[in-house]
N, C-alpha and C positions, 0 to 999 in steps of 0.2 A: 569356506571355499571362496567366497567374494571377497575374502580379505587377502586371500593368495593370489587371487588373480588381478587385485586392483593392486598389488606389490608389482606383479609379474612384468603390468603392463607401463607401470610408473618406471622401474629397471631398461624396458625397453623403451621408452621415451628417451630418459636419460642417457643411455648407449647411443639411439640415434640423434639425439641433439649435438652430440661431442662429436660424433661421426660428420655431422655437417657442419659443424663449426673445428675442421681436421687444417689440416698443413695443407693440403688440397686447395681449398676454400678460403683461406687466407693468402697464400701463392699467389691465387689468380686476381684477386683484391687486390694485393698489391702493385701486380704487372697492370690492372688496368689503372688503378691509379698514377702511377709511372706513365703510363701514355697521354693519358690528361696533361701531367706535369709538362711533358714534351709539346703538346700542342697548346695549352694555354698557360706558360710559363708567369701571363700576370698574374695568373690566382694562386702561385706559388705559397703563400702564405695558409691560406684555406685547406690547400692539399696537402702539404707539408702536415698539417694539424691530424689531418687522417689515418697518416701513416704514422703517425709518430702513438696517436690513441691505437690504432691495432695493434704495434707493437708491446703497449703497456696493459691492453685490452684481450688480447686473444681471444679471448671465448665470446665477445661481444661481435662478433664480426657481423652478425645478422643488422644491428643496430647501425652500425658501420656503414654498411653498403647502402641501409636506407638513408642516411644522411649525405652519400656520393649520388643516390638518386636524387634527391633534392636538390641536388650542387650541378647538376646535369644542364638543365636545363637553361641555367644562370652561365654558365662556360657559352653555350652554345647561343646566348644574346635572346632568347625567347624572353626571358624574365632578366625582374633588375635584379631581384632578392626574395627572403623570405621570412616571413613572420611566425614564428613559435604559437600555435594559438593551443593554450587548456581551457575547456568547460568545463566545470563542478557543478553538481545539483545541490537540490538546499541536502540530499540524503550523503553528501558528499563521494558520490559517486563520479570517478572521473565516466564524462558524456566521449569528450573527444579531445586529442591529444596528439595533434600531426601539426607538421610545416606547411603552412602554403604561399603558394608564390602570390606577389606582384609585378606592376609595369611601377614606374616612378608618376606621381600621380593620382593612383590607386586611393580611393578615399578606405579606411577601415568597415565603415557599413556594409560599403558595397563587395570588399574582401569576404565579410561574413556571409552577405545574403548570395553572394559565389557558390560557396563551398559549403557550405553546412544548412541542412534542411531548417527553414524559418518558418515560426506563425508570428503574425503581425496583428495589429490592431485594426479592425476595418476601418476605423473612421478618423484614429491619428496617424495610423501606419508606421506608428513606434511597434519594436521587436519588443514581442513579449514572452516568446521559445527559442533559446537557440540549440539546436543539436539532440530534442527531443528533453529538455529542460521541462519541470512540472510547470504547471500555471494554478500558483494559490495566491489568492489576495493578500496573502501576511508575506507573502518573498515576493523580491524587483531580482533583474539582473544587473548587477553593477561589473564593467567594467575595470582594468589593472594593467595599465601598460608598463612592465619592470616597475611593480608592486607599487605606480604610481595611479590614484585614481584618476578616474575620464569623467569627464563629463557633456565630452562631445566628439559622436567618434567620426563624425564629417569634416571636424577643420583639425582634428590630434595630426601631428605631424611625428614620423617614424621612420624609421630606417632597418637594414636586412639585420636578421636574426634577433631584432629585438624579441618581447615574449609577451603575449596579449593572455590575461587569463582571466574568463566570462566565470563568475561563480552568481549562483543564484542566492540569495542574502534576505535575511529578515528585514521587513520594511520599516515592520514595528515592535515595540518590546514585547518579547513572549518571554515567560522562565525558563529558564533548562530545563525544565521537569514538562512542558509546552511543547518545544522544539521538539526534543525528542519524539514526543508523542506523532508528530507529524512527520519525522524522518523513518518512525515505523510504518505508520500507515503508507506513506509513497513508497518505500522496499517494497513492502507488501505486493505492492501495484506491479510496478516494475519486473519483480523477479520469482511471485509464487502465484498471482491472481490466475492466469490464463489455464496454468494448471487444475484450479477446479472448472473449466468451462469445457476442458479436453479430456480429463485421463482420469478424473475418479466416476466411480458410479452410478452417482446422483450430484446432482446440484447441491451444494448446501445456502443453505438459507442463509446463513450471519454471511457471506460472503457477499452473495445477489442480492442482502437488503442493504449492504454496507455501502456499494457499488452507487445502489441506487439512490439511497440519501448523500450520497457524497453527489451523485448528477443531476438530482433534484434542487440541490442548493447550492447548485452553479461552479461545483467545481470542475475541475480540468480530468473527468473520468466519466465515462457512459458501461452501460451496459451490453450496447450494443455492440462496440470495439473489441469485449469478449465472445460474444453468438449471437449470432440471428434471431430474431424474432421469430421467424417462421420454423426453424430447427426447434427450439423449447414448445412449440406448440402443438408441433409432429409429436414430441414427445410425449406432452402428456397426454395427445388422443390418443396414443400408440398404447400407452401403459397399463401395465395389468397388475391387480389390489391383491392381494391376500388378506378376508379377515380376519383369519385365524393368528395372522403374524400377533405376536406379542408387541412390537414395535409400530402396528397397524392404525394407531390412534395420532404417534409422534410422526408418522411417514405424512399423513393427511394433512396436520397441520405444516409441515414442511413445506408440502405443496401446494398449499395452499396462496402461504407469503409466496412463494417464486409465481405464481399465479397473476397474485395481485402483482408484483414488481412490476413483470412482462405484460402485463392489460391483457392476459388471458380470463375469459370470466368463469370463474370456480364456483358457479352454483353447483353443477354435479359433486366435485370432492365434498362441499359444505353438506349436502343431502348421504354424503355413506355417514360423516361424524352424527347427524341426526339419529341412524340408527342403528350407532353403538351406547345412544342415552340410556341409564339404570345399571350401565355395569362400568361402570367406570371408577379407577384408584382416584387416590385423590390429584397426584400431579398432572394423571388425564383429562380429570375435571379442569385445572386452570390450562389445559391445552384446546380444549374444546370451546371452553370459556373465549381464550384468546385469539383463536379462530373464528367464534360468532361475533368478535368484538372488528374483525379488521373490516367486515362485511357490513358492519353496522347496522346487527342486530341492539334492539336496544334493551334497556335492564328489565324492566317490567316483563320482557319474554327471555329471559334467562335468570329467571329471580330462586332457582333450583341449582343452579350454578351459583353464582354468586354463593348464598346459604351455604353452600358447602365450602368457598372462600370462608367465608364468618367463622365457622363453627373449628375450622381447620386453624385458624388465627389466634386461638385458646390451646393449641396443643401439642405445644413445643415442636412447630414446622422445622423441619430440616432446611440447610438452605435451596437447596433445591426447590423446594416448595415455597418456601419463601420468594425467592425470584420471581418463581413461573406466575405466583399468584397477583407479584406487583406489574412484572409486564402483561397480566392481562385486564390486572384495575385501569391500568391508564387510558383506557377504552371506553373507561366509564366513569368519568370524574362527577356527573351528575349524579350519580349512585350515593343516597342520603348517607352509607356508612365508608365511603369514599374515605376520607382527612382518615377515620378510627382505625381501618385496616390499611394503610399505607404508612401509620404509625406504628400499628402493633409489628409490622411485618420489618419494615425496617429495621426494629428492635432487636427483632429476634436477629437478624441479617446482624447486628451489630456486636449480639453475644458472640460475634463465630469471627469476628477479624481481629488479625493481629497485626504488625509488620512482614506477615508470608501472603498477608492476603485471605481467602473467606476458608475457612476449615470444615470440609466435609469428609470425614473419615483421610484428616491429614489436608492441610492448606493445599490449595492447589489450581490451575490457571482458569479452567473450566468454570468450577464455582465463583473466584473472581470477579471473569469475565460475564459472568451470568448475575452478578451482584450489580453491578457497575451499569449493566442496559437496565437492569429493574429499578435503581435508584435515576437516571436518567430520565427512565421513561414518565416518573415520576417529578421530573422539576428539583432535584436532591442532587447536591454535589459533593460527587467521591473523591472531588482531591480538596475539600473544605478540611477547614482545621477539625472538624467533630469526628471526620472520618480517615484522621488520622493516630497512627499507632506507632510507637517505637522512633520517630521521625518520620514515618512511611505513611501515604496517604493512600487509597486504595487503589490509584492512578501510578503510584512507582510501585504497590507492590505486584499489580499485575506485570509492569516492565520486567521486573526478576524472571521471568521467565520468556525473555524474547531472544531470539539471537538473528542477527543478520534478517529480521521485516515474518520471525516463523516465531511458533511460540512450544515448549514443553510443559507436557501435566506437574509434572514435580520442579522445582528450581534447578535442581540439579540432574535431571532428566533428558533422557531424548528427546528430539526434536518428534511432534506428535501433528501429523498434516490431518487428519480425521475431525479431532475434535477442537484441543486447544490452540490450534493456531486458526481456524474460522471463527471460532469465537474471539480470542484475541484483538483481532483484527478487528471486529463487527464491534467491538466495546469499547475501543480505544478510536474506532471511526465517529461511534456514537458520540462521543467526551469531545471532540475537537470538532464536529459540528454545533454540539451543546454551547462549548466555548464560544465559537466564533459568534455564533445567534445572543450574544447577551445572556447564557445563561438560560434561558425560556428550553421548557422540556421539550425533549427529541423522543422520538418513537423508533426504535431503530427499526419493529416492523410497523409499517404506516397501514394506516385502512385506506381501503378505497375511497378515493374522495367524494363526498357530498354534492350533487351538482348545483347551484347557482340557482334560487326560486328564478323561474321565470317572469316576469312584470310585463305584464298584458298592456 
């Protein structure tokens, strides 16, 4: 039925596009052009050019008249001329894509800091956003005036219809296998983040922790820009538990991390996990585990937890288990069997990849992406030569399933906003904070921080 109706209405688009781009609408284009011609006979050249494109253009007439708008102003002695400006981001996403005028005179800066929304540097007041452009330490914005570079766009001397085009550009060497990584993660941002903060029905966590190591370590993205503070906190006063949910253990630790993110204090959530202690599976165990590890609880009072880490380590962990158990070791790297199980588990982690990426009843993005934060979290890199297969490292073989900044459970799969694209997302954020830091292990869910002895 959504397939008929999204025909229906695409047929009706269609109809009505042709219906405004009709003999009507070119007519009158042309009779106003024609009157121009008549009263500013020197720009005969420019209008000439117009009529002669509608004639060979017809269906373009939309395009047409916005280029007689632009030509308006320049007739009528407001402006001298006009410069073609494109922005590309590093996601090569056209930003902005219009003409704007000048006076003769006009420096290029100050054209830009006109027309198009700027962020500047406070203290050099060099432009380091134009048009809503990312701000990452590995991209500058380089200028292109008629695909010639600038390097100063205060004294460039130009003239009408030239073409200024702002792309945002790698500073420094990254691999294509790099770049990409981060033209996913800014899509992400861009065009699917907002949607988990509005329209699904809970928060998810690889999202709001992705968010927030990415604004923890100074990039150009907050938490706040997607909700309030005060909204997530309504929230989870507001909320009501089911213990009976089967899901009742994986909801707590959820809330938990979004807890910590948002500096809401989750002593209450941490007190229900206390007392669902003694019946716990085992991938509940490393959830409970990894819950008392953000709060920093320490090993010696979860040495019953752990134990069951240990003993689960010996008996061919699925990855799943494998995952969950390395991102809640990293909690506890003073843990005397610490190096032994983040050995044994990786291992196992490593019987299950191939070039599809980590195989849990069939390769797929979820487990992947759930391989990749537990090896992270651990100081282990997934796109090293050890942890490559077929060509594929476990950084490209997660990309196999991305399209346009979202990710699918299978390669060849729908696009899946639930699971594998927050995940996704949250692992490939992880890996390009990892990178940029030197390599030193990242936590994609961080603990509460430790305050600072005080010195009397």
């Amino acid at each position: 039925m959504v397939k008929k109706i999204s025909i229906f209405l695409l047929i009706a688009f269609m109809l009505l596009s042709l219906s405004a781009c009709g003999p009507n609408n070119r007519r009158n284009l042309r009779s106003e052009i024609d009157a121009l011609l008549a009263e500013y006979p020197e720009y005969a050249e420019e209008l000439e050019a117009l009529k002669a494109e509608l004639d060979q253009n017809p269906h373009n007439v939309y395009r047409i008249a916005e280029k007689l708008e632009t030509l308006k102003p320049i007739l009528a002695g407001i402006y001298d001329g006009y410069l073609r400006v494109k922005v590309i981001d590093l996601t090569n996403e056209i930003l902005f894509n219009k003409d704007i005028h000048f006076r003769i005179g006009d420096k290029i800066e100050d054209l830009l800091r006109l027309y198009l929304p700027i962020e500047e540097d406070e203290e050099t007041k060099e432009i380091k956003s134009i048009a809503n452009t990312f701000i990452d330490p590995n991209y500058q914005l380089q200028y292109y005036l008629n695909n010639e570079l600038l390097t100063n766009l205060k004294t460039t001397d130009y003239k009408s219809k030239d073409t200024l085009i702002v792309r945002n550009l790698l500073r420094i060497n990254l691999s294509m296998l790099d770049s990409t990584v981060d033209q996913v993660v800014y899509k992400f941002i861009r065009n699917h983040a907002s949607q988990y903060f509005t329209k699904m029905p809970v928060l998810d966590q690889y999202v709001v922790s992705a968010i927030k190591l990415l604004e923890r370590n100074g990039y150009d993205v907050s938490l706040a820009s997607f909700i309030s503070h005060l909204k997530v906190e309504d929230y989870y006063r507001l909320k009501v538990y089911d213990p009976n949910s089967s899901g009742y253990v994986k909801t707590l630790l959820q809330d938990i991390i979004n807890m910590i993110n948002f500096g809401i204090d989750p002593t209450n959530t941490i007190n229900r996990l206390k007392n669902v202690y003694g019946k716990l599976t085992t991938i509940q165990n490393n959830y409970v585990l990894l819950a008392l590890g953000l709060v920093n609880v320490s090993a010696d009072k979860v040495m019953d937890l752990l134990n069951v880490v240990v003993t689960s380590s010996t008996n061919n962990p699925a990855p799943d288990i494998a995952a969950s158990a390395l991102i809640a070791l990293a909690n506890y790297r003073d843990y005397d069997k610490y190096a032994l199980l983040v050995n044994r588990y990786s291992d196992h982690l490593y019987t299950k990849f191939s070039a599809s990426g980590i195989d849990h009843n069939g390769a797929n993005c979820v487990s992947t992406a759930s391989a990749i934060i537990a090896l992270i979290a651990n100081g282990l890199n997934p796109a090293s030569d050890y942890w490559t297969s077929g060509g594929s490292t476990l950084i490209s073989s997660l990309l196999q399933y991305e399209n346009n900044g979202e990710f699918s459970w299978s390669i060849d799969g729908e696009i899946d906003t639930a699971f594998s694209t927050p995940q996704g997302f949250g692992a490939l954020v992880a890996y390009k904070v990892y990178r940029d830091t030197n390599f030193a292990p990242v936590r994609l869910f961080e603990p509460i921080p430790v305050p600072e002895p005080v010195i009397p």
